[in-house]
Gaussian input, Z-matrix of N, CA and C with variables (Angstrom, degrees):
# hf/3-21g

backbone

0 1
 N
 C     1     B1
 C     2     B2     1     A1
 N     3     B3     2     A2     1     D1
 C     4     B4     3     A3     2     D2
 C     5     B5     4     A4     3     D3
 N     6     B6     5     A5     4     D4
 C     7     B7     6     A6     5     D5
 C     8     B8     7     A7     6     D6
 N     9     B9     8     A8     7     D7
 C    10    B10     9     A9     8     D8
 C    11    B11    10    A10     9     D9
 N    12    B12    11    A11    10    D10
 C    13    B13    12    A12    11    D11
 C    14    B14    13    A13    12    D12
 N    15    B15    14    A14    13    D13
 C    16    B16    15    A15    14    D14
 C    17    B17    16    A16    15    D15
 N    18    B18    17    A17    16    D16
 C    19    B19    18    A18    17    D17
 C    20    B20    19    A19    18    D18
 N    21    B21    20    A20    19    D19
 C    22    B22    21    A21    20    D20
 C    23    B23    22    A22    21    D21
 N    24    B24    23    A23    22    D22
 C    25    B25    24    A24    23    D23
 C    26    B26    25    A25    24    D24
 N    27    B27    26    A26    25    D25
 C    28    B28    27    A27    26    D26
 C    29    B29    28    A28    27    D27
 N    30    B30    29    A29    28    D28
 C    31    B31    30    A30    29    D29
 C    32    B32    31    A31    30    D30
 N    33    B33    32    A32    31    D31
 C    34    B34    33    A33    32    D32
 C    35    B35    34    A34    33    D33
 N    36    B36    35    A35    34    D34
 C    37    B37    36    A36    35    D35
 C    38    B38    37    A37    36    D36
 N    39    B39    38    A38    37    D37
 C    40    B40    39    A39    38    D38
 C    41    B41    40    A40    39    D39
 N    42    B42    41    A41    40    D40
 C    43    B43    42    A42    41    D41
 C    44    B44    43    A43    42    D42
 N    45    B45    44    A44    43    D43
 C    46    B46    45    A45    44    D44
 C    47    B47    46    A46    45    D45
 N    48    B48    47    A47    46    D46
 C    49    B49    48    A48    47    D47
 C    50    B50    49    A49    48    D48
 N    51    B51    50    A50    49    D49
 C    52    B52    51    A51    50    D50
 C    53    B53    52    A52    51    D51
 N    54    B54    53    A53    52    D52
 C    55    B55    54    A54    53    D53
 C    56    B56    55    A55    54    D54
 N    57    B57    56    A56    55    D55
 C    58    B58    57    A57    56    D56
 C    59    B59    58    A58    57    D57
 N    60    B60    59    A59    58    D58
 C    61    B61    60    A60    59    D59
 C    62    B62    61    A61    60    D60
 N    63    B63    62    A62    61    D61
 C    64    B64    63    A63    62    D62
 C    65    B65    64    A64    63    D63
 N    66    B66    65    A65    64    D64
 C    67    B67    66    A66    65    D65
 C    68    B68    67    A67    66    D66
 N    69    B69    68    A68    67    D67
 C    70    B70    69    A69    68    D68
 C    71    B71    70    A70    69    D69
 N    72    B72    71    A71    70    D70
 C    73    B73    72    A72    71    D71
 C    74    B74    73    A73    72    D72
 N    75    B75    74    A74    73    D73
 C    76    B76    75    A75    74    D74
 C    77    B77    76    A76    75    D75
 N    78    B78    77    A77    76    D76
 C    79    B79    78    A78    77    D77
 C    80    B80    79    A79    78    D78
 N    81    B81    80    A80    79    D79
 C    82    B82    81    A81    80    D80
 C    83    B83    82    A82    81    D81
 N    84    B84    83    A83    82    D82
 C    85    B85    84    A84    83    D83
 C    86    B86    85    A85    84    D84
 N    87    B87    86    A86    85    D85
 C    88    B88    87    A87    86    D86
 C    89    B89    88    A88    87    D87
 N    90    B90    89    A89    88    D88
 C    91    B91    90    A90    89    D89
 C    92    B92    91    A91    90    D90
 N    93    B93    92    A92    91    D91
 C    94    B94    93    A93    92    D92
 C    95    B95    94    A94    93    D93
 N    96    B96    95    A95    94    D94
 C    97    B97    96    A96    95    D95
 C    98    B98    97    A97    96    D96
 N    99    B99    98    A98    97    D97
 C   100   B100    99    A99    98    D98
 C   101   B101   100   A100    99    D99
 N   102   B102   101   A101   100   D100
 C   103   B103   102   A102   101   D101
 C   104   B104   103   A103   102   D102
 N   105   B105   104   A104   103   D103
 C   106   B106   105   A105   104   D104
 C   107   B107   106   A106   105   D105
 N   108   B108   107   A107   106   D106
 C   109   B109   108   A108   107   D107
 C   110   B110   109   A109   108   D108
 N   111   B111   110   A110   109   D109
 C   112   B112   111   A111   110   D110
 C   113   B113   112   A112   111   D111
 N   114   B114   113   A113   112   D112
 C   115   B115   114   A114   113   D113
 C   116   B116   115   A115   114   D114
 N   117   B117   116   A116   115   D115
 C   118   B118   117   A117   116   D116
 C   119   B119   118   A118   117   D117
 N   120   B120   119   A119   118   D118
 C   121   B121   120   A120   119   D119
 C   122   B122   121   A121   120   D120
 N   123   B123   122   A122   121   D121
 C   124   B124   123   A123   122   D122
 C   125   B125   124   A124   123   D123
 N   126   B126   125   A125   124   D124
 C   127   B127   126   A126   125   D125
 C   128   B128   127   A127   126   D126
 N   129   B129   128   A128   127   D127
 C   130   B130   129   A129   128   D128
 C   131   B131   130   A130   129   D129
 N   132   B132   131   A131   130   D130
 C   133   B133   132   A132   131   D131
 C   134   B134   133   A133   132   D132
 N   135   B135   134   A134   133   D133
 C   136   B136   135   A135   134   D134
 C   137   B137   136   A136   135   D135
 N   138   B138   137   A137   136   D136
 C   139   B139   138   A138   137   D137
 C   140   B140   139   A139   138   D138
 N   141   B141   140   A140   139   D139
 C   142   B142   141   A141   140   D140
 C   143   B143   142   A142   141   D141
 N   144   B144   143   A143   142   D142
 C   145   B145   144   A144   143   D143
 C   146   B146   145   A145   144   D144
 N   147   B147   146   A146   145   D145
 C   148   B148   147   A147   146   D146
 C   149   B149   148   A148   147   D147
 N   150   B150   149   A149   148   D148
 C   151   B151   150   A150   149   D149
 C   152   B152   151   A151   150   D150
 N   153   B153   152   A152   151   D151
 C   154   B154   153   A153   152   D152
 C   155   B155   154   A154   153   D153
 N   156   B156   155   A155   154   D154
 C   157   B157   156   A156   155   D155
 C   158   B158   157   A157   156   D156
 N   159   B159   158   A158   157   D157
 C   160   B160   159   A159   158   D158
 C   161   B161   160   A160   159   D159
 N   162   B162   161   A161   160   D160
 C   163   B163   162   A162   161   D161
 C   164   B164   163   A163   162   D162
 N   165   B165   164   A164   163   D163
 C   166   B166   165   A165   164   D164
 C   167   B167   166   A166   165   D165
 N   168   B168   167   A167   166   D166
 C   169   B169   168   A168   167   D167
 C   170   B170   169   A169   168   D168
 N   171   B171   170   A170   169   D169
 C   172   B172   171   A171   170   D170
 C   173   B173   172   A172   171   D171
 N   174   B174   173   A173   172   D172
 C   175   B175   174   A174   173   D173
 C   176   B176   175   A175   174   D174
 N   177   B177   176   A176   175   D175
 C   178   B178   177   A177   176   D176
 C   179   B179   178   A178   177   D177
 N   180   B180   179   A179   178   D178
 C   181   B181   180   A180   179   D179
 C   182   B182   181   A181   180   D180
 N   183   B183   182   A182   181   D181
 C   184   B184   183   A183   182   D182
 C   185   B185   184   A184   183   D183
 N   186   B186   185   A185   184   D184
 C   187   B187   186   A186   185   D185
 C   188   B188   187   A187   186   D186
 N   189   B189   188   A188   187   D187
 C   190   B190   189   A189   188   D188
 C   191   B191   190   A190   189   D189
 N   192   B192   191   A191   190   D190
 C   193   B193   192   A192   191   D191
 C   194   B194   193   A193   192   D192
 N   195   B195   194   A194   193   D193
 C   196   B196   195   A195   194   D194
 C   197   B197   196   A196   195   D195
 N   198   B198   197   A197   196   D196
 C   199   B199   198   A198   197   D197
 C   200   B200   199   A199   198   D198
 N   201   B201   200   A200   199   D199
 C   202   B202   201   A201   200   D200
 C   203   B203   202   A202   201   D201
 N   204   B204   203   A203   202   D202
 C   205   B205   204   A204   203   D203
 C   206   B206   205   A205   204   D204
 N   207   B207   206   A206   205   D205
 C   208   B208   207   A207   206   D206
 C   209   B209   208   A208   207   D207
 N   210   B210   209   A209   208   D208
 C   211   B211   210   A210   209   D209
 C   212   B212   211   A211   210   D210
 N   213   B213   212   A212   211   D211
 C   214   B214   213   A213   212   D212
 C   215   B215   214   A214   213   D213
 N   216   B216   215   A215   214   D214
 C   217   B217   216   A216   215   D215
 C   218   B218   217   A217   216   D216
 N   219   B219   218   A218   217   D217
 C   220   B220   219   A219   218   D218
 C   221   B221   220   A220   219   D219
 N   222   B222   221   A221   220   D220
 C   223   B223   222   A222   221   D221
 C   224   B224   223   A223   222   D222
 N   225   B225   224   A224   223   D223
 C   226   B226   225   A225   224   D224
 C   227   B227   226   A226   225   D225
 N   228   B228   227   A227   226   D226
 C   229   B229   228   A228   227   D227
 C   230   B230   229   A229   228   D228
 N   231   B231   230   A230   229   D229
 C   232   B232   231   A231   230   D230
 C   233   B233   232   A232   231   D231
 N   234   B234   233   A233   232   D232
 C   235   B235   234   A234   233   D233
 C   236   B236   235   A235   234   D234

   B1=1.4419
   B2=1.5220
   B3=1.0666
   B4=2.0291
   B5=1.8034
   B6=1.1648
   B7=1.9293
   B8=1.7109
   B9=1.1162
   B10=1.8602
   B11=1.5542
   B12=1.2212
   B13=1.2694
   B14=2.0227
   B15=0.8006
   B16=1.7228
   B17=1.7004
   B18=1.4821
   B19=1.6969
   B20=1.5523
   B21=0.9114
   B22=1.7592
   B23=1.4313
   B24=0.9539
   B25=1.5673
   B26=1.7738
   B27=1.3163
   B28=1.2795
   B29=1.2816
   B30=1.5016
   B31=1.2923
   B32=1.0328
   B33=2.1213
   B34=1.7668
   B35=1.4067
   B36=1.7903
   B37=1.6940
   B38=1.5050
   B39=1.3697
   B40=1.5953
   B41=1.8822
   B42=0.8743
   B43=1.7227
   B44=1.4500
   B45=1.4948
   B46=1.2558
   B47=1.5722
   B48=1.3343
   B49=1.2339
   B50=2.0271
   B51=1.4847
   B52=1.3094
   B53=1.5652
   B54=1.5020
   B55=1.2184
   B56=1.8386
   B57=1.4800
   B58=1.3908
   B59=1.7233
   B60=1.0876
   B61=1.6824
   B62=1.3089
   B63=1.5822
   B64=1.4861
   B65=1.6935
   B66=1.0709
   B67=1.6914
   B68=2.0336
   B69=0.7820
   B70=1.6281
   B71=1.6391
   B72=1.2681
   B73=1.9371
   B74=1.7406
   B75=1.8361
   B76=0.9354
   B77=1.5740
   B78=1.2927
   B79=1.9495
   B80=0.9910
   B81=1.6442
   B82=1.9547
   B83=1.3535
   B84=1.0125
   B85=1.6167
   B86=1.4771
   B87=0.9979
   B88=1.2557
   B89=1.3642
   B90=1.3506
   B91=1.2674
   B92=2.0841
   B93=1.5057
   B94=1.1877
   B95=2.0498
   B96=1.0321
   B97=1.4245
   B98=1.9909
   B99=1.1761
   B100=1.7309
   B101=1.7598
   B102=1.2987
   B103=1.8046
   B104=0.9981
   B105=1.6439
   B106=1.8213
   B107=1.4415
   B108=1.4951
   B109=1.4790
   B110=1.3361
   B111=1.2860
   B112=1.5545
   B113=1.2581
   B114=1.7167
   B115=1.6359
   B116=1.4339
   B117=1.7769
   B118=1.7678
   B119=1.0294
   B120=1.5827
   B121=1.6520
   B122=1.7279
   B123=1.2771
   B124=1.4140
   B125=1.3240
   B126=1.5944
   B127=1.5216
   B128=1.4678
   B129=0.8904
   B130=1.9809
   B131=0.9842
   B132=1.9150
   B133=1.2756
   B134=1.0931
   B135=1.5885
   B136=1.3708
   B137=1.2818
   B138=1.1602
   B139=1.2443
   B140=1.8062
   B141=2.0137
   B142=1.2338
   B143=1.9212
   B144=0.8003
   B145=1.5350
   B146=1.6722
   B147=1.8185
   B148=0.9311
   B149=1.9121
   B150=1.4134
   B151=1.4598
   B152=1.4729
   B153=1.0577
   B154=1.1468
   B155=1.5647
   B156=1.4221
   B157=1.4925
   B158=1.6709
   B159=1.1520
   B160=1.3714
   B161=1.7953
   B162=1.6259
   B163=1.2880
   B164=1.7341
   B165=1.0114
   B166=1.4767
   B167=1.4454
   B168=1.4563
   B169=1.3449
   B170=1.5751
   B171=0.8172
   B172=1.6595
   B173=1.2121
   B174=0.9216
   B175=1.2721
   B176=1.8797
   B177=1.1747
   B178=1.3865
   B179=1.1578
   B180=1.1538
   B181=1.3543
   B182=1.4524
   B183=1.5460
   B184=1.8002
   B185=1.2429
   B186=1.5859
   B187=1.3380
   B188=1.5303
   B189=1.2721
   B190=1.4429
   B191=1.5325
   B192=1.5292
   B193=1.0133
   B194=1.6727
   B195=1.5939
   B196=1.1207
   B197=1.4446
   B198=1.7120
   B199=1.2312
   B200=1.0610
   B201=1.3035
   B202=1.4541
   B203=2.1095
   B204=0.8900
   B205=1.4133
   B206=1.5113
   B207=1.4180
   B208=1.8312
   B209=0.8002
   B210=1.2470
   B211=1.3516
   B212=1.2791
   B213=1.3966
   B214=1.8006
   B215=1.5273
   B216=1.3484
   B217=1.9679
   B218=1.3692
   B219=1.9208
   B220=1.1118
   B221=1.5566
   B222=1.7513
   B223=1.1261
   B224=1.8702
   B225=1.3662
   B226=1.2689
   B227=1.7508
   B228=1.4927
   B229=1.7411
   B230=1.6771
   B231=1.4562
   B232=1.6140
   B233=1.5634
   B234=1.3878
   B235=1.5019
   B236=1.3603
   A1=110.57
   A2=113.19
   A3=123.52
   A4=104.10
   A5=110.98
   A6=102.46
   A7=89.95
   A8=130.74
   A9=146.85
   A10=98.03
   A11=128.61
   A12=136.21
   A13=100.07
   A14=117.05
   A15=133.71
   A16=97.78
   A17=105.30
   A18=94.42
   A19=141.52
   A20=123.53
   A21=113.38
   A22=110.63
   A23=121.53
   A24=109.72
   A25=118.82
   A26=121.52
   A27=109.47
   A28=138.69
   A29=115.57
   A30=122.37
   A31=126.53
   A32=95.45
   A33=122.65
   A34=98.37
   A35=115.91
   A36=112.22
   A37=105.50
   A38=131.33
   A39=119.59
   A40=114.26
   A41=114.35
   A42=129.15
   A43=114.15
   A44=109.15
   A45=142.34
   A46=101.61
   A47=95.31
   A48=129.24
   A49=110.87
   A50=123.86
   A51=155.28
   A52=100.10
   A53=90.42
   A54=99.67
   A55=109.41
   A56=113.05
   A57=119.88
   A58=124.95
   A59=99.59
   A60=112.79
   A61=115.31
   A62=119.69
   A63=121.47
   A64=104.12
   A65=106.88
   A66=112.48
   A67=107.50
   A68=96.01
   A69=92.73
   A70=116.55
   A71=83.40
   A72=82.29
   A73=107.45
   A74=124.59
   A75=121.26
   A76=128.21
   A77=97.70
   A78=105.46
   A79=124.83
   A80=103.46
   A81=104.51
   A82=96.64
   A83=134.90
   A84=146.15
   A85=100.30
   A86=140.68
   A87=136.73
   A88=126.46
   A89=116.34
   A90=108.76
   A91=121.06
   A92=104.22
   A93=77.90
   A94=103.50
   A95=90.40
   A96=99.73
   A97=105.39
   A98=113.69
   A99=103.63
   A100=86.51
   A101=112.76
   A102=98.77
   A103=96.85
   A104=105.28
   A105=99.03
   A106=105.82
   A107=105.45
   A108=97.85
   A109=147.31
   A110=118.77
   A111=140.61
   A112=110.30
   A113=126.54
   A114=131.07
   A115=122.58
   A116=99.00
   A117=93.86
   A118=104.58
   A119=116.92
   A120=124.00
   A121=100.99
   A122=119.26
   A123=106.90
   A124=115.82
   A125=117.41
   A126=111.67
   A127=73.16
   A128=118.28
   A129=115.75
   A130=94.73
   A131=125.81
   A132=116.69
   A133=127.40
   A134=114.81
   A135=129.67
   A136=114.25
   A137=134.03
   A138=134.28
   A139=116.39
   A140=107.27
   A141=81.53
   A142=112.56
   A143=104.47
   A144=114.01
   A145=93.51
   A146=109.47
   A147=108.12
   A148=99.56
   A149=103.26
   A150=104.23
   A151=110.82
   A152=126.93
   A153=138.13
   A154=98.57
   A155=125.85
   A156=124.73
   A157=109.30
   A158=114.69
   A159=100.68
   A160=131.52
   A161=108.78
   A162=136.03
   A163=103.05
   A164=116.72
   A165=120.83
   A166=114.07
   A167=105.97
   A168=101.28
   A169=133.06
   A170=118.16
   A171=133.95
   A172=100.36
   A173=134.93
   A174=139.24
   A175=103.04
   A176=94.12
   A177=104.21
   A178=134.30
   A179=122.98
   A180=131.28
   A181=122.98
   A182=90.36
   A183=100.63
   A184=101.62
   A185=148.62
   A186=110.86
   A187=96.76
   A188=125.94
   A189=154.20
   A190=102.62
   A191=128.40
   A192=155.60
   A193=94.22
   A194=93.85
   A195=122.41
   A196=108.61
   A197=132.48
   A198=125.57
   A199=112.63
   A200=136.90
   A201=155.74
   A202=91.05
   A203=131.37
   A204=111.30
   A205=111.04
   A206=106.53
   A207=105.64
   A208=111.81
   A209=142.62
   A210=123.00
   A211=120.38
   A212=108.56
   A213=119.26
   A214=124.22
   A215=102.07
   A216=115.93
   A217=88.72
   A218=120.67
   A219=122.63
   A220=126.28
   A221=88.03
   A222=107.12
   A223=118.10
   A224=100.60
   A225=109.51
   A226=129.29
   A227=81.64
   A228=90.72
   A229=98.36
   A230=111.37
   A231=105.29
   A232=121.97
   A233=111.53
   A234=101.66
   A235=103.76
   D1=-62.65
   D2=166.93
   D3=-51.49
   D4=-26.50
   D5=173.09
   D6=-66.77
   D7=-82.95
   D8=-144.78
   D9=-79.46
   D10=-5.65
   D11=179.39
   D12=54.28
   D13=48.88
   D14=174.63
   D15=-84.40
   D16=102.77
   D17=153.84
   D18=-26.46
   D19=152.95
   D20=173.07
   D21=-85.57
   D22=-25.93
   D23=-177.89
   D24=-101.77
   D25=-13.17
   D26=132.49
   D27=-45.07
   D28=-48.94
   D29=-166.65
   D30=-64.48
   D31=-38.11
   D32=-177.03
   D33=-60.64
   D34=-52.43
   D35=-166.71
   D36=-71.47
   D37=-33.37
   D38=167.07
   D39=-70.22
   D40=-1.32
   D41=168.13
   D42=-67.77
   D43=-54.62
   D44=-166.63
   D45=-69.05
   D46=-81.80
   D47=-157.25
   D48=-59.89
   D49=-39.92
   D50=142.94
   D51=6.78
   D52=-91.31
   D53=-152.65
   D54=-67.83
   D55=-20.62
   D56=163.31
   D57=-58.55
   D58=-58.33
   D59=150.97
   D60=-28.25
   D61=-62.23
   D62=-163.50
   D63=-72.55
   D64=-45.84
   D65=171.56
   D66=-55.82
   D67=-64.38
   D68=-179.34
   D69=-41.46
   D70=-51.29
   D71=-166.58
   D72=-84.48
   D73=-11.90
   D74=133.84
   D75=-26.89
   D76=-58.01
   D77=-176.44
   D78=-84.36
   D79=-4.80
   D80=178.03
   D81=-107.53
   D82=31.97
   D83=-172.59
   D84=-143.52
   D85=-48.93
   D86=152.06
   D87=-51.15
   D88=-41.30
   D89=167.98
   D90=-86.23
   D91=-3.97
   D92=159.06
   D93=-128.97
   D94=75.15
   D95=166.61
   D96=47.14
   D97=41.09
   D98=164.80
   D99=62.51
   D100=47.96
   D101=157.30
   D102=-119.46
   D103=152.82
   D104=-178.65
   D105=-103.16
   D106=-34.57
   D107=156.69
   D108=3.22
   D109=-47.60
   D110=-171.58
   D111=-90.54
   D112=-1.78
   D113=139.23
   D114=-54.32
   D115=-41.98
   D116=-175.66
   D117=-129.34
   D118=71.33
   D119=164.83
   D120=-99.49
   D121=-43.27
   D122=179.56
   D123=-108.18
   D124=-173.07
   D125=-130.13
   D126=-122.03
   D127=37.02
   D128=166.56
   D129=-110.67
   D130=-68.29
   D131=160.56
   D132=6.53
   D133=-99.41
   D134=173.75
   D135=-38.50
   D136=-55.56
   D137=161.82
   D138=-18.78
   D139=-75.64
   D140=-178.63
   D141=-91.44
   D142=62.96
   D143=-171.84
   D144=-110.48
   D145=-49.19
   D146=-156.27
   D147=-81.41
   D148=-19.14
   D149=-175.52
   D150=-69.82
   D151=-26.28
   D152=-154.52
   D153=-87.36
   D154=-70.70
   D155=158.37
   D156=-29.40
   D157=-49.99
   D158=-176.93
   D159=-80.82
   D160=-7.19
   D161=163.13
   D162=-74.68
   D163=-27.00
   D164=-171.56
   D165=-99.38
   D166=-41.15
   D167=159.78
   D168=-66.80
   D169=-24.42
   D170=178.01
   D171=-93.48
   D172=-16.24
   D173=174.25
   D174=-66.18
   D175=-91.73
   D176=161.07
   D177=-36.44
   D178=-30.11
   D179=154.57
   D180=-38.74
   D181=-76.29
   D182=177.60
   D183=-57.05
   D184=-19.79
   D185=-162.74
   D186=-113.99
   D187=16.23
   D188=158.28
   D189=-66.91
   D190=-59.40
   D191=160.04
   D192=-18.77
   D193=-102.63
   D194=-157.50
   D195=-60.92
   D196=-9.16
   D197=146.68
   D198=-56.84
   D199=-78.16
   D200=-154.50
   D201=-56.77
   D202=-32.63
   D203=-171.72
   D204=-97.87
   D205=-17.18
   D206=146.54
   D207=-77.96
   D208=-35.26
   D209=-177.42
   D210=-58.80
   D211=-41.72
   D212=171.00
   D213=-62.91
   D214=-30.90
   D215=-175.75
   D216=-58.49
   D217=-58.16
   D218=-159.94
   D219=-43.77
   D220=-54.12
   D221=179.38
   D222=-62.26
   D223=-33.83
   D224=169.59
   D225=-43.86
   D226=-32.13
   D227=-155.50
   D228=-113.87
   D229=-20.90
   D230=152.31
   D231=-59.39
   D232=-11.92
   D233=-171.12
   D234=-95.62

């Protein structure tokens, strides 16, 4: 966690939380015959489908950001 600089309490609730996930969506795939379909039939779904792209994009963004303006200080202060 201190190598990737990953919080501890993210990591603990994706620790936790993981292996419950993997069982569930095991059984909602089993019960509808290996369709994946049956993630985005309702509009909650989509909902956090769409949050999630947009948590990821901004995500990336800022640390898009915050590369690019070290990168420039650097360059700044090498010159």
């Amino acid at each position: 966690m201190m190598l990737l600089n990953i919080p501890a309490a993210p990591f603990l609730i994706a620790f936790i939380l993981g292996p419950m996930f993997e069982d569930n969506m095991r059984r909602s795939l089993a019960i509808s015959r290996g369709d994946l379909g049956v993630f985005f039939q309702s509009w909650i779904s989509w909902g956090f489908f769409a949050l999630t792209i947009l948590f990821v994009t901004l995500t990336i963004r800022r640390e898009w950001k915050k590369w690019r303006s070290n990168r420039n200080a650097d360059t700044a202060s090498a010159s």
